[in-house]
N, C-alpha and C positions, 0 to 999 in steps of 0.2 A: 882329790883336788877340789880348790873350793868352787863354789855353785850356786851362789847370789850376790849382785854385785852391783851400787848403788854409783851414778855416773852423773854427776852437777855438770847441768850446761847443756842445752838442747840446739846447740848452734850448727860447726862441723865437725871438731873434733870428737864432742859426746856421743850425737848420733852415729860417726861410723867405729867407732871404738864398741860401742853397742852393737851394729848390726855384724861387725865380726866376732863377740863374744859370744853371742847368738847364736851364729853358728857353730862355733867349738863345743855348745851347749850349755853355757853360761843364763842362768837368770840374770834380768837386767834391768833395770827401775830405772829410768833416765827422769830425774827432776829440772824441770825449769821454772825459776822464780818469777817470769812472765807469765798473765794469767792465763795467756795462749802461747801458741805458735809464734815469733816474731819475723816477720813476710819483711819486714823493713827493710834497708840494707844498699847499699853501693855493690860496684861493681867489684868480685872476684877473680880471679884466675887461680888455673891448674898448671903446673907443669911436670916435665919429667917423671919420678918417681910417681907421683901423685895422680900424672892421667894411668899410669898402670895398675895404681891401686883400684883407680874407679874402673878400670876395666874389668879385672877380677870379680870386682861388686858386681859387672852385669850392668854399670848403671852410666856410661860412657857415651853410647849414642844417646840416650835420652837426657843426658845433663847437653849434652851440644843443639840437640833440637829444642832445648830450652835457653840458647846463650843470649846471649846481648844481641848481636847482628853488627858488634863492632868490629867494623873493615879493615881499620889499624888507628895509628896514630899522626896527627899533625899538630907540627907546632904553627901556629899562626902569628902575626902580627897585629895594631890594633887597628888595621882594613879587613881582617881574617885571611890575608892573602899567606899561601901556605909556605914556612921558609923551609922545613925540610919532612915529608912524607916516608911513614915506615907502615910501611902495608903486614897486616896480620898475620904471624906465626902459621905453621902448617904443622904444627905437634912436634916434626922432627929439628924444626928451630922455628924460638918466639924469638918476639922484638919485644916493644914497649905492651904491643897486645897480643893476648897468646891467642892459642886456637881455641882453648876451650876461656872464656869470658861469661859471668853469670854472675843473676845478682845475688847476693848473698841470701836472704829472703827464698828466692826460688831455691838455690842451692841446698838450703836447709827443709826446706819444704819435701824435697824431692827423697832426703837422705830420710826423713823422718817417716815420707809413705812406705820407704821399705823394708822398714823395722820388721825381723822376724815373731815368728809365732811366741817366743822366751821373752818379747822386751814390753814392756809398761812405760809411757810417758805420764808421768806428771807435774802439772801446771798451776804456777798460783804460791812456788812453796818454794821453800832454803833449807839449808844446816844450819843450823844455830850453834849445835855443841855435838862433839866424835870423843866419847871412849873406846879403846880397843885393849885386848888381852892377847892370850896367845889362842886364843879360838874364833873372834869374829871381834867386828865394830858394834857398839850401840851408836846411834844417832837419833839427835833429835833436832825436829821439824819446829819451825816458825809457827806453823800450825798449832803448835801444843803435842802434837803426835810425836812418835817414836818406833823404830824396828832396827832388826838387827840383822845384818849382813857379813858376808865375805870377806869382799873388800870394798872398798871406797875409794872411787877414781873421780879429781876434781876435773874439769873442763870448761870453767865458768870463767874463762876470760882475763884480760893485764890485770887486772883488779879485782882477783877471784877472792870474797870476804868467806869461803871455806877452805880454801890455801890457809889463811892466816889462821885458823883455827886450830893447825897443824906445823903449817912452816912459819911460824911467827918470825918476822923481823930475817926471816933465810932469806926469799930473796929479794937479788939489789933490784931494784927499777933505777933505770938510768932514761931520763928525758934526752931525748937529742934537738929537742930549741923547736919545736916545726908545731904550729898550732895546724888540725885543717879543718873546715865547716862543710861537712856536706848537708846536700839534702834534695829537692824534686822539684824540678818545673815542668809547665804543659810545653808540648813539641813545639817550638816556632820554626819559621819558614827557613831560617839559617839552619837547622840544626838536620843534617844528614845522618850517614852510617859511619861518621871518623868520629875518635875520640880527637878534640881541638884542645891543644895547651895553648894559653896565652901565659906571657913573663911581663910582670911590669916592675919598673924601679922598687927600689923598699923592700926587696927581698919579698914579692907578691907574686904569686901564680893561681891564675883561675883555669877551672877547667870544665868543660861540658861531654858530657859521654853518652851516648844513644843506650835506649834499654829494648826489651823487648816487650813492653807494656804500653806503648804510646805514650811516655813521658821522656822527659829527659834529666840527669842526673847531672846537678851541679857539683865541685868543692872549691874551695876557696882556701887559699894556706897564706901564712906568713910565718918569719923566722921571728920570734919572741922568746921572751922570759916567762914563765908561768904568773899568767895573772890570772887564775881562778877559773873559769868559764867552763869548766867544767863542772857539770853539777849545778850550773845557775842555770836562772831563770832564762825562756826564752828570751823575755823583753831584754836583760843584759845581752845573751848574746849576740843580736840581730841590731843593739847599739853598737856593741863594738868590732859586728861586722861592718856597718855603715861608716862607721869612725876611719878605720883602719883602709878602707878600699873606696873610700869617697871619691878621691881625684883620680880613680883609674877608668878608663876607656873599655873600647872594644863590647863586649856582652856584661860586664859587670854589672853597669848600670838596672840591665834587666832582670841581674838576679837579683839585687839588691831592693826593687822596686816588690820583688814578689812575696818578701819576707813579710812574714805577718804573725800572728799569734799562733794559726791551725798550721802553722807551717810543719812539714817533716823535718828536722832538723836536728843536725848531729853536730858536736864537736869534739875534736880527740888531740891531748897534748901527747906529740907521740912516744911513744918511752918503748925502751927493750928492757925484758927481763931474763934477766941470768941466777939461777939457784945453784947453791953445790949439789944438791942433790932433790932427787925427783920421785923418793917414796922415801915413808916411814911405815915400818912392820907391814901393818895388811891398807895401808892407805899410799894412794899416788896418785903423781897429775901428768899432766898432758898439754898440749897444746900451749896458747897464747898464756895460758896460767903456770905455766913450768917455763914457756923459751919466747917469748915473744920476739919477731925479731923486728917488727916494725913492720906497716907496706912499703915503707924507702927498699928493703929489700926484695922485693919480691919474690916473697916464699913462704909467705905467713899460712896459705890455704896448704899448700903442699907438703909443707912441713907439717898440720894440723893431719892431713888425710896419712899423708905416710906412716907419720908417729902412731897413729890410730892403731893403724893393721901391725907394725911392729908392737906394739904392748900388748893387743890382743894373742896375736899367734906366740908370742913368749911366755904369754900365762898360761897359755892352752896348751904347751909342749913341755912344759916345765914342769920336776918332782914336787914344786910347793910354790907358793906367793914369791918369796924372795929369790928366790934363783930365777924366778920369771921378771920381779922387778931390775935385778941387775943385768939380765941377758938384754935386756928391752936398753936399759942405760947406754952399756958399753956397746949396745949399737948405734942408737942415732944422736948419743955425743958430740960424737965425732961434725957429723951431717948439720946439726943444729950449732956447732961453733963454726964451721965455714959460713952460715946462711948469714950470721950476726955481725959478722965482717963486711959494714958498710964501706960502699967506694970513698977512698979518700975525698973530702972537703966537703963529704953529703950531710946536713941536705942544701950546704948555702952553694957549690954548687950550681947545682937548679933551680934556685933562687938567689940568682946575682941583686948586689944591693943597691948599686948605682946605677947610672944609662947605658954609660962605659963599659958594665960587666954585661948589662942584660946583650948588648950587642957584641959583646965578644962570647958569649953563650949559642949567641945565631948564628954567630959564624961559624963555630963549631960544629952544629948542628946543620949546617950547611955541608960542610968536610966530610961530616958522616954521612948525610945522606947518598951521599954519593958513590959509596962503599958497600959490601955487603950489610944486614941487617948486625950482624952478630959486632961491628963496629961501635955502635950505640946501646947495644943491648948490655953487655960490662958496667956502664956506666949507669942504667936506671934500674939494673934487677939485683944485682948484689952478686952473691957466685956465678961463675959462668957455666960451671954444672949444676944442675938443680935434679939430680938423680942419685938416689943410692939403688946398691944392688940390694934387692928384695929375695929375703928365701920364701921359700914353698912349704908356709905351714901346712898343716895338714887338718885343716877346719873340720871336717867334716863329720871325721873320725875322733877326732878329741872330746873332753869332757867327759 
């Protein structure tokens, strides 16, 4: 079986796809084209399948004693007075916030301290260019460097530029209309242990979220057409965040007030990606680079941790690469085309575009509240199971 094995993308899917290759007995080179660790990041969740994978890793209570400290969710109005409260998941059912909540940065932080004794992080570097034959990959480094490996597993993200070195032009990215701008404020006096959604006209939603750092994490969405802002410059996009949510109330004004040059600042036009297929010979991907399915669904982390440990434990149990790459397929196919079945009308929706919708939105959300969680929960996570049944590789013993 093979026995070195080169893994783009030090986020979540990379590093736990590495720390269970690791243990099957797999060499593992995890490359991230960041010159460090990247700590940055919004707020994640685990669910279902996904908190059992972390529980296998051993790495369950200490990802929880690392979460956010977010108590659930509230939608507010522009007094913040609350129209309908969904108090935080308890593992055996989430809402809008699960149990396990954390920021990505810490999340990835945590996966990368427990990389086994077989795995190598490195930083600073990409794929540029993948030969393979029928005995290994050559690859070469942005560096100017080169070696050769096993296999080559991509995990670098919607917009993985060593995917395309490989599946050129395979897979579709499909935008679904929803720009969002995150990024970081200091804790003000408002800002408690609830995640607060505000809705304003114009298809606008802001949102503030408790972290576990003493900051607070803003985003801000609107339903558009792709004008670019990705990949621009701060100063664009912190105009056409002021542009776009100028007349809106509530807290906006103080996120808006806070943007500046040093700001931390993200924006992401949201797109799912769909491939026909998910390896070629001794190369394959994973995660947001193979299945994206948006956070409209909620299942982007889950699906990244799960898929991890199935591609691992299938190369690890498997007579060669390919009977490992297809066993890994024809199982979380299936799992990853339920998760990409957004609820009808997402994401406008939860971005009503007139006064008339935003307040038929709260009334909704009024109905629901009123209801068990699981009421509401359909409508902002995407499937209503978010579990596959998980077999019992046999790690330990493998490789």
């Amino acid at each position: 079986m093979t026995s070195r094995v080169l893994v783009t993308g030090a986020s979540i899917a990379g590093p736990t796809v590495a720390f269970w290759l690791d243990r099957a007995g797999f060499e593992v080179t995890v490359l991230e084209r960041s010159p460090h660790l990247r700590l940055g990041g919004q707020n994640i969740d685990v669910r279902g399948s996904g908190r059992e994978v972390l529980r296998r890793m051993g790495l369950d209570a200490t990802l929880l004693a690392n979460g956010t400290t977010e108590k659930g969710t509230r939608f507010v109005d522009h007094a913040d007075a609350t129209i309908a409260a969904f108090p935080a998941g308890d593992g055996s059912h989430d809402g809008p916030t699960a149990e396990l909540e954390i920021l990505r940065g810490e999340f990835a932080r945590i996966l990368v301290e427990s990389a086994g004794p077989r795995t190598e992080y490195r930083y600073g570097d990409r794929v540029v260019g993948v030969t393979q034959d029928a005995a290994g990959v050559d690859v070469t480094f942005a560096t100017g460097t080169a070696d050769r490996f096993d296999l080559v597993l991509f995990a670098d993200g919607i917009r993985s530029s060593s995917r395309e070195l490989v599946f050129a032009g395979e897979a579709e990215t499909t935008p679904v209309g929803l720009y969002t701008a995150y990024g970081v404020l200091p804790k003000g006096p408002s800002d408690d242990g609830w995640w607060r959604w505000y809705n304003a006209p114009g298809s606008r939603v802001a949102n503030l979220r408790p972290d576990n750092l003493g900051t607070t994490r803003f985003s801000l969405s609107w339903v558009s057409a792709d004008s670019g802002y990705e990949g621009a410059s701060t100063e664009r996009v912190i105009t056409a965040l002021r542009s776009t949510f100028a007349d809106v109330g509530w807290e906006v004004p103080r996120i808006l007030d806070s943007l500046g040059p040093d700001s931390e600042l993200y924006v992401d036009y949201l797109a799912q990606v769909k491939a026909p297929r998910w390896s070629d010979g001794r190369i394959g991907m994973l995660g947001d680079a193979a299945w994206c399915a948006t956070p409209l669904s909620g299942m982007g982390t889950t699906l990244s941790v799960t898929g991890a440990y199935v591609l691992a434990g299938e190369l690890a149990r498997a007579s060669d690469h390919r009977a490992g790459f297809e066993a890994f397929e024809a199982r979380m196919r299936p799992f990853v085309d339920q998760a990409q079945k957004l609820p009808p009308g997402v994401p406008r929706v939860a971005h009503p575009k007139t006064s008339v919708g935003v307040a038929a939105f709260r009334t909704a959300l009024r109905l629901a509240g009123s209801k068990p969680v699981q009421a509401v929960s359909s409508k902002f996570l995407g499937p209503d199971a978010a579990t596959l049944e998980l077999p019992d590789y046999e790690f330990d013993n493998a490789g």
